[in-house]
C-alpha positions in Angstrom: 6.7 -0.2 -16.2 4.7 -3.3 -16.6 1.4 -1.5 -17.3 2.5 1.2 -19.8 3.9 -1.7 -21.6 0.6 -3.1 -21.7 -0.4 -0.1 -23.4 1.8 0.3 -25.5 1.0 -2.7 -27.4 -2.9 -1.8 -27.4 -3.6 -5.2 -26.3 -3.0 -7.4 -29.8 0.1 -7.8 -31.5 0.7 -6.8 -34.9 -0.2 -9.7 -37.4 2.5 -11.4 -39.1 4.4 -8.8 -42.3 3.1 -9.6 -45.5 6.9 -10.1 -46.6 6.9 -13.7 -44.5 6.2 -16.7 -46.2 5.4 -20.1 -44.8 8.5 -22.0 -44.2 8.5 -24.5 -46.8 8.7 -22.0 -48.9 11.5 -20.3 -47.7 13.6 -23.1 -47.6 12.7 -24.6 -51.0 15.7 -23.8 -52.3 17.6 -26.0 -49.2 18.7 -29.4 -49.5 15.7 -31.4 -47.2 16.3 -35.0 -45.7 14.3 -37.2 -43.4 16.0 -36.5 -40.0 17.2 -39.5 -38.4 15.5 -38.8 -34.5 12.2 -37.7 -35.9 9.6 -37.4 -38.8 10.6 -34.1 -39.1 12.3 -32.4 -42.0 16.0 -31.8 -41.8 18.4 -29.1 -43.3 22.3 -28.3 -42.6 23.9 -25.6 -43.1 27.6 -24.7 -43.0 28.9 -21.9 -40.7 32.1 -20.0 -39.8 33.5 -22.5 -37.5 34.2 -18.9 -35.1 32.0 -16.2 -36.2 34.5 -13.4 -34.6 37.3 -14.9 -36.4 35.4 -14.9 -39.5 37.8 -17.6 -41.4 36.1 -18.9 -44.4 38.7 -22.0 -44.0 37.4 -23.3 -40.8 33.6 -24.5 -40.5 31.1 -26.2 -39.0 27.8 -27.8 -39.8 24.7 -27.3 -37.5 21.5 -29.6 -38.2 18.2 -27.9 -38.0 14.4 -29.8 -37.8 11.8 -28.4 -39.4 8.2 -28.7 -38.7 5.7 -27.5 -41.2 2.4 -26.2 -40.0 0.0 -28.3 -41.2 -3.0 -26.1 -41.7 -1.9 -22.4 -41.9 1.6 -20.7 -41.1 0.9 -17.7 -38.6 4.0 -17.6 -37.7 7.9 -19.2 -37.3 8.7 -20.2 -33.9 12.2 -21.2 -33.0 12.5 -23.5 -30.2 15.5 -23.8 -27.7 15.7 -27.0 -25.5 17.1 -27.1 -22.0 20.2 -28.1 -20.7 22.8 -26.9 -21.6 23.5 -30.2 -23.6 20.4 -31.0 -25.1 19.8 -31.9 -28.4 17.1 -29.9 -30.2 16.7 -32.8 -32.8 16.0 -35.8 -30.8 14.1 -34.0 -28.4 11.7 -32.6 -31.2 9.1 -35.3 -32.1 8.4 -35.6 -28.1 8.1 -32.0 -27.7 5.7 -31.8 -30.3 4.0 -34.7 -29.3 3.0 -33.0 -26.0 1.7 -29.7 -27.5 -1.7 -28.7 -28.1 -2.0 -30.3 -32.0 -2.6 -26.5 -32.8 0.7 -25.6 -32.3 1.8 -27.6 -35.3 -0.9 -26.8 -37.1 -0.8 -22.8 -37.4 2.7 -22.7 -36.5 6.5 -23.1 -38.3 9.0 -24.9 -35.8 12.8 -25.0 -35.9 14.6 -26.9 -33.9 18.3 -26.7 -33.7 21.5 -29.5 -32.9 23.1 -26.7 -31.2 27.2 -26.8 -31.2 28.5 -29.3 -29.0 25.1 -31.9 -29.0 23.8 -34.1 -32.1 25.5 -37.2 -33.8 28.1 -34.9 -35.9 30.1 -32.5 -33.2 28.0 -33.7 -29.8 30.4 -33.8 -26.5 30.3 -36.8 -24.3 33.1 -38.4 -22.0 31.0 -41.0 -20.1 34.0 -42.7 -18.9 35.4 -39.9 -16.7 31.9 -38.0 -16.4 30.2 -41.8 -14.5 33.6 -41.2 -12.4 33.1 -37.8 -11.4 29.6 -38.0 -10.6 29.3 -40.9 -8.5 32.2 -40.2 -7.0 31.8 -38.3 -2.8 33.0 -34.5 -2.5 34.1 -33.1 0.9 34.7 -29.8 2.3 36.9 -31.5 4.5 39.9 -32.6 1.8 40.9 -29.3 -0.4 43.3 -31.2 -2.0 41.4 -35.0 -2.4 38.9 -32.9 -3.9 40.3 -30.6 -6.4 42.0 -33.2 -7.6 38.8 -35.2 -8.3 38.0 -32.0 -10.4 41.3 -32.0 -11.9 41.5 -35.5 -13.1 37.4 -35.4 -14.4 38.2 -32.6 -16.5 41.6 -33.8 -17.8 40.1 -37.3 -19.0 36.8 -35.8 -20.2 39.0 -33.5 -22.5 40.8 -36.5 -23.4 37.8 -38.8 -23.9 36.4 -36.2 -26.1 39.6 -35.6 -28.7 38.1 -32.3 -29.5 40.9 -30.0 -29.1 39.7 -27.3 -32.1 36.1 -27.3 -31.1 36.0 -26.7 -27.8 37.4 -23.1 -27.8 33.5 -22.4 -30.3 31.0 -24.2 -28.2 29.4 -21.2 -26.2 26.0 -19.6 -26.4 27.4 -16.7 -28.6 28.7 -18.7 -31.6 25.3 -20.9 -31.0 22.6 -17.5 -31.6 25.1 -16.8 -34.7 24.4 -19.5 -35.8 20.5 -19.6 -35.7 20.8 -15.7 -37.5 22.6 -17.3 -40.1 20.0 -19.6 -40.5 17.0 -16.9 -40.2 19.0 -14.8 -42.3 19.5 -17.9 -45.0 15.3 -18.3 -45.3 14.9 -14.5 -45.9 15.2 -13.3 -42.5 11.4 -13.3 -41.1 10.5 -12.3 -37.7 10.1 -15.0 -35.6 8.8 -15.9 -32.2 11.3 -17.6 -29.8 10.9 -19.9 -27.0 13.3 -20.5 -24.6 13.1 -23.3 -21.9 15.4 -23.5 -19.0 19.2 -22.9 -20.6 17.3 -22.0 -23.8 16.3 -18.7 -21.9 19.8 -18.0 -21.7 19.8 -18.2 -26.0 16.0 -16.8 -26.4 17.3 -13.8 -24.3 20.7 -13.3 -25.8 19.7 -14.1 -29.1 16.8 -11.2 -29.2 19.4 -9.1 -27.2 21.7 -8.9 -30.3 19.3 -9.1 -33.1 16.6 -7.3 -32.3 15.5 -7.0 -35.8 14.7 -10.8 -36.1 12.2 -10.8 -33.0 8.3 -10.9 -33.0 7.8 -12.1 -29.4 9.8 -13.9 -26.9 8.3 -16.5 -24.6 10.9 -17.6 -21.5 10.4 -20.7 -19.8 12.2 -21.6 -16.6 14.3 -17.9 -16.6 17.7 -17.8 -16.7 18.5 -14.3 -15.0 21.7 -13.9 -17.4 23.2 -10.8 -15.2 23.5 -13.2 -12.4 27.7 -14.4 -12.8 28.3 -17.9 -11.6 28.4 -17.5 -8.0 25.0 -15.7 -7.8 23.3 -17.9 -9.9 24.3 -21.0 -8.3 24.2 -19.4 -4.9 20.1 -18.4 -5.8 19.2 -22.0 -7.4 20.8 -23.7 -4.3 19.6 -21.9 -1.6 15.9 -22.2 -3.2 16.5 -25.6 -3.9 16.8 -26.4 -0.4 14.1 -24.5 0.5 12.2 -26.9 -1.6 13.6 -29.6 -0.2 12.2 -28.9 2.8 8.7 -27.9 1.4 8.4 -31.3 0.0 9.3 -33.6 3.6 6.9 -30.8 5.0 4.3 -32.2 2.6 5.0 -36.2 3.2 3.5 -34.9 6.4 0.3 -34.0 4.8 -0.3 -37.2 3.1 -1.2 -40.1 4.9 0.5 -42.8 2.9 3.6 -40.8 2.8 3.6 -40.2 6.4 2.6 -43.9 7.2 5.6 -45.3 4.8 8.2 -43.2 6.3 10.3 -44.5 10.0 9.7 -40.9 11.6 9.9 -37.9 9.1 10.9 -37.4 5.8 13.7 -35.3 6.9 14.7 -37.4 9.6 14.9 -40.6 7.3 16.6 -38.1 4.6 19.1 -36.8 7.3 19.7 -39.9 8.7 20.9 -41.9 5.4 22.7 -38.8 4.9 24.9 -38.8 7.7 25.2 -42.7 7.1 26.6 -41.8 3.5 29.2 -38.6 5.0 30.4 -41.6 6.7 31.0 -43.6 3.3 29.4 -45.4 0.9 26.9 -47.6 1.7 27.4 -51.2 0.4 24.0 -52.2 -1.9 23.3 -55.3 -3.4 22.1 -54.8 -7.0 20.6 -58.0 -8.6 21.3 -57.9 -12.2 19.6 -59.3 -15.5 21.4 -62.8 -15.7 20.1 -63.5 -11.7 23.8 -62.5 -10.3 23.7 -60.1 -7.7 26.3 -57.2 -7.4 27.7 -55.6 -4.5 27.4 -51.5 -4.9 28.4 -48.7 -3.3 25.5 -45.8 -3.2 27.4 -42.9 -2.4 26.4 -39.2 -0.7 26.9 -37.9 -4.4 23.9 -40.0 -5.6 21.8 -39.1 -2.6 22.2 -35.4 -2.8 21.6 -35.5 -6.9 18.5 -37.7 -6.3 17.4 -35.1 -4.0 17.9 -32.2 -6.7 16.5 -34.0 -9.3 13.0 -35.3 -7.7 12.7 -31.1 -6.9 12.4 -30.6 -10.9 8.3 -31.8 -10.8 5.4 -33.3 -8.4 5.7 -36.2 -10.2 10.0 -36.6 -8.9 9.0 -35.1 -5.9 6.7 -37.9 -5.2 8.9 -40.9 -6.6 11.9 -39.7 -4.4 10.0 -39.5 -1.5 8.8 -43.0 -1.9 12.1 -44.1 -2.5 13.7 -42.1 0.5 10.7 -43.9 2.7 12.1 -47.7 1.1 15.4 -46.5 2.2 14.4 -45.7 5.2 13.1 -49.1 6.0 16.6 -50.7 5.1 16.1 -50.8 1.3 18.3 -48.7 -0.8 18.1 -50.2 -3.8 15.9 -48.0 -5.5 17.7 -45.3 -4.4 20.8 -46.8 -6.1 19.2 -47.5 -9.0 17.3 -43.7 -9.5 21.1 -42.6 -8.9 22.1 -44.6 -12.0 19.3 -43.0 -14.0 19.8 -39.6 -13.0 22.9 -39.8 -14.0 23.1 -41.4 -17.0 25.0 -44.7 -15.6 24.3 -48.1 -17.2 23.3 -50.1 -14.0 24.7 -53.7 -15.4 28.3 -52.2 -15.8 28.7 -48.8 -14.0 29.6 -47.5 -17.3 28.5 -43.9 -18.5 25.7 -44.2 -20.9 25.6 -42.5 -24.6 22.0 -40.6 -25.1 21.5 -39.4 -28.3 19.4 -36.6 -26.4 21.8 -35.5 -24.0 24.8 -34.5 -24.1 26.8 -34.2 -20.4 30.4 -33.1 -21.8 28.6 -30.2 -24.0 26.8 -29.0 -20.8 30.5 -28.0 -19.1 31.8 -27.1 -22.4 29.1 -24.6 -23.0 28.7 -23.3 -19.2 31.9 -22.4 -18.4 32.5 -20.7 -21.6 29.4 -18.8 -21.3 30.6 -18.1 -17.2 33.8 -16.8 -15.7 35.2 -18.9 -13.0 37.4 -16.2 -11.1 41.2 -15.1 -11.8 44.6 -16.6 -11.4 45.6 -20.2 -12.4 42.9 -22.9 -12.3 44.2 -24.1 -8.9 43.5 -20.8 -7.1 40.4 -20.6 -8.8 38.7 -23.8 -7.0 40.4 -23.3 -4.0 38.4 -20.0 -3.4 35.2 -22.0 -4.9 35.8 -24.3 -2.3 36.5 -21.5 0.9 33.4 -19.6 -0.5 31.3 -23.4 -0.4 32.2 -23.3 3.4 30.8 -19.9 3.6 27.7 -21.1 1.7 27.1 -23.9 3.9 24.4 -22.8 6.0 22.6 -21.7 3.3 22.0 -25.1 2.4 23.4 -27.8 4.7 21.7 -30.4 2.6 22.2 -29.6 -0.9 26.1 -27.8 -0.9 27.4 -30.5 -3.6 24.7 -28.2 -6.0 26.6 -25.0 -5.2 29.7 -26.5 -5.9 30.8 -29.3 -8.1 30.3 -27.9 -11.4 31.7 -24.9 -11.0 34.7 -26.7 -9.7 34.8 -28.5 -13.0 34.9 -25.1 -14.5 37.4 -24.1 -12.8 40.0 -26.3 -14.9 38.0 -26.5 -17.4 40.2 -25.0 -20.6 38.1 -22.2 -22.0 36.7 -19.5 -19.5 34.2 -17.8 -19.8 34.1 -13.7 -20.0 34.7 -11.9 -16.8 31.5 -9.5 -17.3 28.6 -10.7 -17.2 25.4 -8.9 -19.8 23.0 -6.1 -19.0 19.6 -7.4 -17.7 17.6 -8.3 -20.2 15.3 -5.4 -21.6 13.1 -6.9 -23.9 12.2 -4.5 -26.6 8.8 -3.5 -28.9 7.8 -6.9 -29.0 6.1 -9.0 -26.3 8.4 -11.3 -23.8 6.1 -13.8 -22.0 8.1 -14.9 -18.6 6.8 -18.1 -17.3 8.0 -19.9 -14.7 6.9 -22.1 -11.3 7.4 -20.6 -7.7 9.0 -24.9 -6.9 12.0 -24.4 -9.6 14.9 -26.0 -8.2 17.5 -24.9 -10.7 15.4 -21.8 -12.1 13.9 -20.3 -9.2 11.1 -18.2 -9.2 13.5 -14.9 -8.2 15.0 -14.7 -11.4 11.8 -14.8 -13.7 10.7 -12.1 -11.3 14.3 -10.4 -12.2 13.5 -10.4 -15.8 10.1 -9.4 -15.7 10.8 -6.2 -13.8 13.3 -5.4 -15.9 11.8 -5.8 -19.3 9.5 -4.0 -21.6 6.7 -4.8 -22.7 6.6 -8.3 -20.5 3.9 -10.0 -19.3 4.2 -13.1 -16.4 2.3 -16.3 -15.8 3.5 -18.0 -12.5 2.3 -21.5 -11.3 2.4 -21.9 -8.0 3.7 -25.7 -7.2 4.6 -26.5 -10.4 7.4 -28.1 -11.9 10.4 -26.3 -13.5 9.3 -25.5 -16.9 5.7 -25.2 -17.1 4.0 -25.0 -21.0 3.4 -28.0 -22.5 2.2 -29.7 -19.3 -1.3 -29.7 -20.5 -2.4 -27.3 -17.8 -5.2 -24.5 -19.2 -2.8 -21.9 -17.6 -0.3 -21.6 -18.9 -0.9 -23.0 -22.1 -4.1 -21.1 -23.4 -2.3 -17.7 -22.6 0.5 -18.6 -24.4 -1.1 -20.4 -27.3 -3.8 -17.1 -27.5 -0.2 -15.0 -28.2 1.2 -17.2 -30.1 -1.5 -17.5 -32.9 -4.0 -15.3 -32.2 -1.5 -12.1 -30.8 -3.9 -11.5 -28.0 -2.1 -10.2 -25.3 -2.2 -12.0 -21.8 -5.4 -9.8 -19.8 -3.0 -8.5 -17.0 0.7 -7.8 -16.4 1.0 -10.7 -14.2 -1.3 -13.9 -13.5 -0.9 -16.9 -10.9 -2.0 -20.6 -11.3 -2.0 -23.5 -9.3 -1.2 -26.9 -9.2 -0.5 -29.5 -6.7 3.1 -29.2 -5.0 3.5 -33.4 -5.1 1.9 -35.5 -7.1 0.1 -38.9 -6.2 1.9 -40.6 -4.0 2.1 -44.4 -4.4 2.2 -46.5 -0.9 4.8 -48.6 -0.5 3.4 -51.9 -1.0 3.1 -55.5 1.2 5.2 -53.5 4.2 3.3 -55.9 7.1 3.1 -59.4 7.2 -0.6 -59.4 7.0 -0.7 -57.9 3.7 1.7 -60.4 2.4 -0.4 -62.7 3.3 -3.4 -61.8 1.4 -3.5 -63.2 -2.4 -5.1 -59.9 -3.8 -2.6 -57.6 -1.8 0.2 -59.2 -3.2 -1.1 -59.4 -7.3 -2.0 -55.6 -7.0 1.6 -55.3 -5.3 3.1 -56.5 -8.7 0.8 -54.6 -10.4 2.2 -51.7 -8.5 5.7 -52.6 -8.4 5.8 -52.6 -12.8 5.0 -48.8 -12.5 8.0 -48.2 -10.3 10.7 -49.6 -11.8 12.9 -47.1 -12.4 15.0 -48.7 -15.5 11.6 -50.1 -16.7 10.3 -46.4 -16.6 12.8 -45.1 -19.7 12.7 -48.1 -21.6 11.8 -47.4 -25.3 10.4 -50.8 -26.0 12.0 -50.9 -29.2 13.6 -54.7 -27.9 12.8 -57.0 -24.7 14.5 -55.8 -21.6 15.4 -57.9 -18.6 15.6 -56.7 -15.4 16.8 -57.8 -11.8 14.4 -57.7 -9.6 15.3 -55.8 -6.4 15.7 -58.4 -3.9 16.7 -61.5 -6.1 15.8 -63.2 -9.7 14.6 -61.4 -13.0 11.5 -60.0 -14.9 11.5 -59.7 -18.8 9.2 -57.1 -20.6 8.3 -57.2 -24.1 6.3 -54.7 -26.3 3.4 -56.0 -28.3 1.2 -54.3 -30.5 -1.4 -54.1 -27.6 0.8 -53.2 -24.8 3.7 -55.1 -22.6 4.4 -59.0 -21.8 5.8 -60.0 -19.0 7.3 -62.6 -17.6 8.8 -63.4 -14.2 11.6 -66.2 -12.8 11.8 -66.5 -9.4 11.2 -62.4 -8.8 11.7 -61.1 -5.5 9.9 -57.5 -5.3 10.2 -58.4 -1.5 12.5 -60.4 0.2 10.2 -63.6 1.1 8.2 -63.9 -1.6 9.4 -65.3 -4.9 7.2 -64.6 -8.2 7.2 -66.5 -11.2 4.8 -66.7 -14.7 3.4 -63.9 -17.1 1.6 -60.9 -17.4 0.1 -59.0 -20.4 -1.0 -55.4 -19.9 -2.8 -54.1 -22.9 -3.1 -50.7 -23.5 -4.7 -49.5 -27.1 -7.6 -47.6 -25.7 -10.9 -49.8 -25.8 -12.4 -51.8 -23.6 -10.1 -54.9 -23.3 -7.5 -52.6 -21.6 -5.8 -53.6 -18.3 -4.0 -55.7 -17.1 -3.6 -59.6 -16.6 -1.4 -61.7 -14.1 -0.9 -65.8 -13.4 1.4 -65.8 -10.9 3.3 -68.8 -9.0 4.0 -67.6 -5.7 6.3 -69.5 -3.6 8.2 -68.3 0.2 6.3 -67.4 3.1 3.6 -67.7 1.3 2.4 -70.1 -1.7 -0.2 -70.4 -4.4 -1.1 -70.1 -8.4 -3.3 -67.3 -8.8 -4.6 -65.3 -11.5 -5.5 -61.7 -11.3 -7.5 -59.4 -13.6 -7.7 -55.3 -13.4 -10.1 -53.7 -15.7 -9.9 -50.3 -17.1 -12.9 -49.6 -18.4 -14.7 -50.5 -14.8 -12.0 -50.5 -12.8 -12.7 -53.6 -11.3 -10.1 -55.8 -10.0 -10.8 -59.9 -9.2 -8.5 -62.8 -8.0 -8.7 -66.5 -8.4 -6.5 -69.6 -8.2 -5.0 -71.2 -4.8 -3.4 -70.0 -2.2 -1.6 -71.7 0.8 -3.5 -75.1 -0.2 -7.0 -73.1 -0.1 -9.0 -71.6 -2.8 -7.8 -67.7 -3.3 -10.8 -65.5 -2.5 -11.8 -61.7 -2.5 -11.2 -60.4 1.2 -14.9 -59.7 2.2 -13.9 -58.0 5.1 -12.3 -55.1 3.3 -16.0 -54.4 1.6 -16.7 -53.2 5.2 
């Protein structure tokens, strides 16, 4: 099917209609404003609030970004951010800051505040949802834990006051929307692409409207004939599967496998059965010195898990934080569970992020799936018999099977009990790509969708991350970007690339009492350490942050037109070593980048030293004291 499809098309698309005008043409006649997450252009329009109901009382406004192409408009490409939950607004100026500079130059971009995300109608209930998520499941309790399910989806709905949305945030009011919009700036053909959940939109959207499409480009697929069980039952079982392909790898790098107290999986499994056991008491030092006494739970560890599956990059940092943990430190572990799930560390409250939006992700998914018959109660007690069926399918990873479709289960709008055709794509090209390590989008789907469509084509990375343009790899980007403004087809049904499975792994760092004892061991170590911070790692910079340190005292960062200050009080990156003074790291792309340390060290070891690392030779130099001598390069290592 694949090959007459190829034919079909006679290898280059059909250059854009003569009827299509750049975008800032078409929406001259719209009312324009500077959007408030971005650089970008901004429009609203206002929409029947249900586009079945058709009541011209009751509407809504959706928020689009608009990015002009700079050189010459070959085309208008609507992108659809993940999720679901995302917002299409905030998450714009990154996006596009990612992209070969091409794609904004020859192409129209619309991003869209879909229903349910964005400062005007976005769903968030951090209060219950920090509840709920850090919160252990068991297959053991029916009634402990359908209650947890009960009383998260009760106080979300509370927390959110949103009675007469909720029944309208689904994906079919949201690609109503966007033909509204198409429709409102002369309805051109337009290219769509679709990451992760915005496959789900990409697919149904050229589904109904056939009419508006040029070419559809899918990104982490979304088989949308797969009903909830199947789906979550085939991103489950593939994402233990990758679970295991990544404590297989530890094994193949020597750092990994010299950090770790036996395996990977062993040090996973172990922690693991610690945590089915209960919490595990953590103590979490926080930015006024105090220390805090936490509880990392099995939740945490299993979503940590998932998450680190999504790239080599996560895949890399978890396992470095599994091997911490399985020398007897857990706070990293703790603190990536914080991140991962949007929890303010300091507090234990939910965080706000104007970029995601966790409520809209339930709203939206179990409105778009069906959750089974009878009252909600019957409903997650068969989720919960079928879980114990799915068990061996992945003994590690059940919670991901689970959980959220327990939430749907009382959740107060259901989804459809039938679930769409296969997509079939249609006379224009669809472009699936997707990685063969997708956790949540696994590889079987895309493979789903290609075999089913016309006229599709399908790029495949093997050891990727889930979603895969953008990454600045030459494949896939050049074959999509050679679609998208030049029309040239991709040069065979289906093509395979390659990347590494995990990325650089970083050593753990001063783990024997002869490295701590070396002057240049430990500055690097700091040096090191800054990198892996795992609340220093999303800070925007916009103000100074101050951070515990992991075993005891504080480290402030401040951005500076060069790079980041620093400054440390009585740090403890390991428990007997105590660090205070500065740092400046500059970072503007000449020669005086790197980094800069004077450092009073004090515990089993003591000294002032200061420590250099260049960038532009990559030379590295101590000097100072250190235990009453003079702090010198260890020759010995030259050897």
């Amino acid at each position: 099917m694949r090959l007459a499809a190829t034919i079909a098309l006679c290898g280059v698309i059909s250059a854009p209609a003569l009827a299509d005008i750049p975008l800032v043409e078409a929406v001259s006649g719209m009312a324009l404003f500077p959007c408030d997450l971005s650089s970008l252009s901004c429009t609203t329009m206002t929409v029947p609030l249900d586009h079945r109901a058709n009541d011209p009382a009751q509407t809504i406004d959706i928020t689009f970004a608009l990015s002009f192409a700079t050189v010459e408009s070959r085309g208008l490409l609507f992108f659809f951010v993940g999720g679901p939950g995302g917002s299409g607004l905030s998450s714009a100026e990154s996006y596009l800051g990612v992209f070969d500079a091409a794609l904004t130059q020859y192409l129209d971009i619309v991003f869209v505040d879909q229903r349910g995300t964005g400062p005007d109608h976005g769903l968030a209930c951090p209060t219950a949802q920090a509840r709920f998520d850090i919160a252990p499941v068991s297959l053991d309790d029916d009634g402990k834990t359908m209650a947890l399910a009960r009383s998260f989806v009760r106080d979300c709905v509370a927390e959110l006051d949103a009675d007469d949305l909720l029944p309208v945030i689904n994906s079919d009011q949201t690609i109503r929307d966007l033909e509204a919009f198409r429709l409102a700036i002369g309805s051109p053909k337009v290219w769509m692409y679709g990451e992760s959940y915005g496959t789900q939109i990409a697919q149904a959207y050229a589904t109904a409207f056939p009419q508006a499409v040029r070419g559809v480009i899918l990104d982490g697929v979304v088989d949308l004939s797969l009903g909830a069980e199947g789906f979550y039952a085939a991103y489950s079982i593939a994402a233990e599967r990758l679970l295991t392909r990544m404590f297989d790898a530890c094994a193949d790098i020597p750092a990994c496998k010299a950090d770790m107290n036996g395996t990977a999986a062993q040090v996973y499994d172990d922690l693991a059965s610690r945590l089915a056991a209960g919490p595990l008491a953590v103590d979490l030092t926080l930015s006024d010195g105090s220390v805090a006494r936490r509880a990392l739970t099995s939740s945490m560890l299993e979503s940590n898990a998932f998450y680190a599956l999504y790239s080599p990059e996560g895949r890399a940092e978890f396992l470095r934080i599994l091997a911490a943990a399985g020398r007897g430190d857990s706070g990293p572990m703790l603190q990536l569970g914080y991140a991962n799930m949007y929890i303010d560390p300091e507090t234990e409250v939910g965080l706000e992020d104007p970029g995601w939006y966790p409520a809209a992700f339930y709203a939206i998914t179990c409105s778009d799936y069906d959750s089974g018959s009878g009252a909600a109660d019957a409903r997650a007690a068969e989720i919960l018999e079928g879980a114990r069926s799915f068990a061996p399918n992945a003994p590690r990873l059940l919670r991901s099977y689970f959980v959220e479709r327990l939430a749907c289960a009382y959740w107060p709008h259901q989804g459809p009990p039938a679930r769409p055709e296969p997509y079939a794509g249609g006379d224009w090209p669809t472009l699936v790509l997707n990685s063969d390590a997708d956790p949540i989008t696994p590889i079987s789907m895309a493979y789903s969708v290609l075999d089913n469509a016309k006229n599709a084509f399908g790029v495949f990375l093997k050891g990727g991350p889930h979603v895969i343009w953008g990454r600045g790899l030459a494949c896939p980007d050049t074959i999509v970007q050679d679609l998208l403004f030049d029309g040239i087809l991709p040069a065979a049904p289906e093509q395979h690339c390659e990347q590494n499975f995990v990325a650089d792994y970083t050593p753990l760092t001063l783990t024997t009492a002869e490295k701590r004892a070396d002057p240049l061991a430990v500055a690097r170590a700091v040096d090191v350490e800054l990198y892996q911070i795992i609340p220093l790692t999303t800070w925007d910079g916009a103000y100074p942050i101050i951070l515990g340190c992991n075993h005891g005292g504080t480290f402030t960062a401040t951005a500076t037109y060069s790079g980041t200050d620093y400054r440390f009080a009585d740090c403890r990156f390991w428990p007997d070593l105590k660090i205070s003074g500065t740092g400046a790291e500059i970072n503007i792309g000449d020669e005086t980048d790197g980094m800069t340390l004077k450092l009073a060290v004090s515990g089993s070891h003591s000294g002032d030293i200061t420590y250099r690392r260049s960038v532009r030779d990559e030379a590295w130099s101590i000097s100072g004291s250190w235990n009453g001598a003079e702090a010198q390069m260890p020759r010995d290592r030259l050897q």
